[in-house]
ZAMARGU-4260 file (C-alpha; in steps of 0.2 Angstrom, whole numbers, plus 5000, padded with zeros to 4 digits):
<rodrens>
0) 5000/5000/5000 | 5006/5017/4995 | 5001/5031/5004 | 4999/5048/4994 | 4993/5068/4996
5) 4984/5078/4986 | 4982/5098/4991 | 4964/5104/4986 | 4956/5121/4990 | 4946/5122/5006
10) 4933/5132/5012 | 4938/5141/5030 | 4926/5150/5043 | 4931/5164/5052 | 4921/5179/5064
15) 4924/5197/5065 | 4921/5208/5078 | 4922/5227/5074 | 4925/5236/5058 | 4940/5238/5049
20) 4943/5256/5045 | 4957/5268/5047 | 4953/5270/5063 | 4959/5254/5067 | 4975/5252/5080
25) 4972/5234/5086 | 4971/5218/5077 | 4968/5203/5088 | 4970/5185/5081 | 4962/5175/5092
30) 4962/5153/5091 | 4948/5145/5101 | 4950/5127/5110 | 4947/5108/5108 | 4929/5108/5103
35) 4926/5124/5102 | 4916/5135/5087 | 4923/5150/5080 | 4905/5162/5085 | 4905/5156/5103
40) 4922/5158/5105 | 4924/5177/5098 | 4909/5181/5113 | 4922/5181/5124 | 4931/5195/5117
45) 4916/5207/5116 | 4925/5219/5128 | 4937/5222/5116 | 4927/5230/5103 | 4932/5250/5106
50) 4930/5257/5089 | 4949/5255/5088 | 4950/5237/5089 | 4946/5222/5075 | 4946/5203/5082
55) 4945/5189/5070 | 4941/5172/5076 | 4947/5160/5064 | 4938/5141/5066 | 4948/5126/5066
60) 4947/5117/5047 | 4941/5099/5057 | 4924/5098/5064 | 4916/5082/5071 | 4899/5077/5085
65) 4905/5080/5102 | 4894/5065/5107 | 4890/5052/5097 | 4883/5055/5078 | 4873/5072/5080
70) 4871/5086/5092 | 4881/5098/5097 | 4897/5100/5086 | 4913/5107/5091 | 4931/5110/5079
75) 4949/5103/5084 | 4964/5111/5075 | 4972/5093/5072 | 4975/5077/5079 | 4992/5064/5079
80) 4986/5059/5062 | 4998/5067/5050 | 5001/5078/5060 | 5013/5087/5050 | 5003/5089/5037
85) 4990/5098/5049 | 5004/5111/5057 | 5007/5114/5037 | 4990/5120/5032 | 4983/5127/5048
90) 4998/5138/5047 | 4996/5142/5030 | 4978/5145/5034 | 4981/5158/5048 | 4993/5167/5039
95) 4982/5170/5022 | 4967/5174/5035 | 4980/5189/5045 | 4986/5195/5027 | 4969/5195/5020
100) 4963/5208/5037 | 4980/5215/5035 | 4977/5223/5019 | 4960/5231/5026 | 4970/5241/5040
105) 4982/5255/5044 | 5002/5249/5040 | 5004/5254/5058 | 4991/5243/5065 | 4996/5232/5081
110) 4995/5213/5078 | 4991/5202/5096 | 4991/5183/5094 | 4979/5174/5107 | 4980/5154/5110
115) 4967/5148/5121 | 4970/5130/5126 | 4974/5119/5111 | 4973/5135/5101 | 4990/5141/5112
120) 5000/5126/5102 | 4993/5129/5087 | 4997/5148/5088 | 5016/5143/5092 | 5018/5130/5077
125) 5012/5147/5065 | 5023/5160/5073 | 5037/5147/5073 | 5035/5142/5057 | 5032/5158/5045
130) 5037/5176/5047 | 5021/5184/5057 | 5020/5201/5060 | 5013/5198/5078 | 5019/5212/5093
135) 5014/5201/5108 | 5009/5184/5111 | 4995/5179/5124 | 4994/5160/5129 | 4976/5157/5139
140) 4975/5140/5147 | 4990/5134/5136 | 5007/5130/5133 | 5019/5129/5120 | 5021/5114/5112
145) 5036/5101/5116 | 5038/5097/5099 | 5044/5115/5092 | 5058/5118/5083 | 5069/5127/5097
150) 5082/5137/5085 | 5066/5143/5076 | 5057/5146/5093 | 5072/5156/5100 | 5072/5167/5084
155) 5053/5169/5084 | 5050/5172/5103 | 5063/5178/5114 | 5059/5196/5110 | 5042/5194/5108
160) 5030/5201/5127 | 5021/5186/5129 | 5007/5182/5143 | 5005/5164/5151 | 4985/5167/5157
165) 4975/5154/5168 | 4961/5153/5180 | 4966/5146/5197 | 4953/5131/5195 | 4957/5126/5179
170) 4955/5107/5178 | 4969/5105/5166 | 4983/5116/5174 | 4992/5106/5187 | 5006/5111/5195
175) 5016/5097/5185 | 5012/5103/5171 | 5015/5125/5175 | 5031/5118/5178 | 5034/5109/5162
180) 5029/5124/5154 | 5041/5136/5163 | 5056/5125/5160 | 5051/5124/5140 | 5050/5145/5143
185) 5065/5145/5149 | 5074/5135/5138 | 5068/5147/5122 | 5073/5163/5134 | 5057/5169/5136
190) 5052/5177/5153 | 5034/5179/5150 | 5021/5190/5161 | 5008/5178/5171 | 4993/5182/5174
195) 4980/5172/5186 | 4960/5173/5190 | 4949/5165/5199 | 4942/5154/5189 | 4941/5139/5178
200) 4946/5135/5161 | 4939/5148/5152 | 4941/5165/5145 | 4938/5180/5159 | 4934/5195/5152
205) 4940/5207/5166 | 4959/5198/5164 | 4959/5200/5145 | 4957/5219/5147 | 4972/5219/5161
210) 4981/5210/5149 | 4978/5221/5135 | 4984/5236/5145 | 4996/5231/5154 | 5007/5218/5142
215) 5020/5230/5130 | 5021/5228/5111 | 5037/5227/5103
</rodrens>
């Protein structure tokens, strides 16, 4: 048996909130979790939306039943099957969606990457694998993936203002694992700002806007 790949064009969904205009300062890519949808997701940001702010939520390319064969229906960004081949297009896929908002806005405009929970690897794999224009990184509920490319992750993150966000109930952060996630920090020279609610794993609206003015841009 021969295995072989074929690329073919694909139809992405992504959500907006705000209006693109010359007014435009901020504009926020943000990457929802493991089962999550694109329009619930962006809810969460509602706060953001200033007149000087545009928030795109992108929706992972995958969708399947959360339970069973009908019902509700979430999105996953990829799984271990060919998983290469995944961390290729979804990166290829968020860097068309920022160019396509890109060339909407202000040369000057402010890029800020959000990850929230499996959406915080997949964010790393893009900026770690094409040339982003991002001015600071916020990982929500999420980590940066064990498998990265460390020269590449050096190059991309060490002078990049990055916020590690979680809520101090969140099921899947466990002290084991906030420690794994500082020594991987550590080892691609990044000293990022942490920021904690009470809470669990989800987005809280009142930390977002902390984050937002109080983490720099390069």
């Amino acid at each position: 048996m021969t295995e072989h790949k074929l690329t073919v064009p694909r139809t992405a969904r992504y959500y907006t909130l705000g209006t693109p205009s010359d007014k435009t300062r901020h504009l926020w890519i943000v990457c929802h979790g493991y089962g999550q949808l694109g329009r619930y997701f962006l809810r969460h940001f509602n706060g953001l939306d200033d007149g000087k702010s545009l928030v795109v939520a992108p929706e992972a390319l995958s969708r399947f039943y959360m339970d069973g064969f009908s019902g509700r229906v979430g999105a996953t960004w990829m799984t271990k099957e060919d998983r290469l081949a995944e961390i290729e297009d979804q990166s290829a896929y968020l860097n068309l969606l920022l160019n396509e908002q890109l060339r909407q806005l202000p040369q000057d405009v402010q890029v800020t990457v959000l990850g929230f929970s499996q959406g915080g690897a997949t964010v790393c794999r893009w900026l770690s694998n094409m040339p982003v224009p991002v001015r600071r990184l916020i990982l929500w509920a999420a980590s940066f993936p064990e498998d990265i490319d460390f020269e590449a992750g050096k190059a991309t993150f060490q002078n990049l203002p990055v916020a590690v966000v979680y809520g101090t109930q969140d099921e899947f952060i466990t002290p084991e694992k906030l420690q794994q996630k500082s020594q991987l920090m550590a080892q691609l020279r990044i000293k990022p700002q942490v920021y904690t609610f009470e809470g669990g794993h989800t987005i809280h609206p009142e930390t977002l806007l902390e984050v937002h003015k109080r983490l720099p841009l390069i």
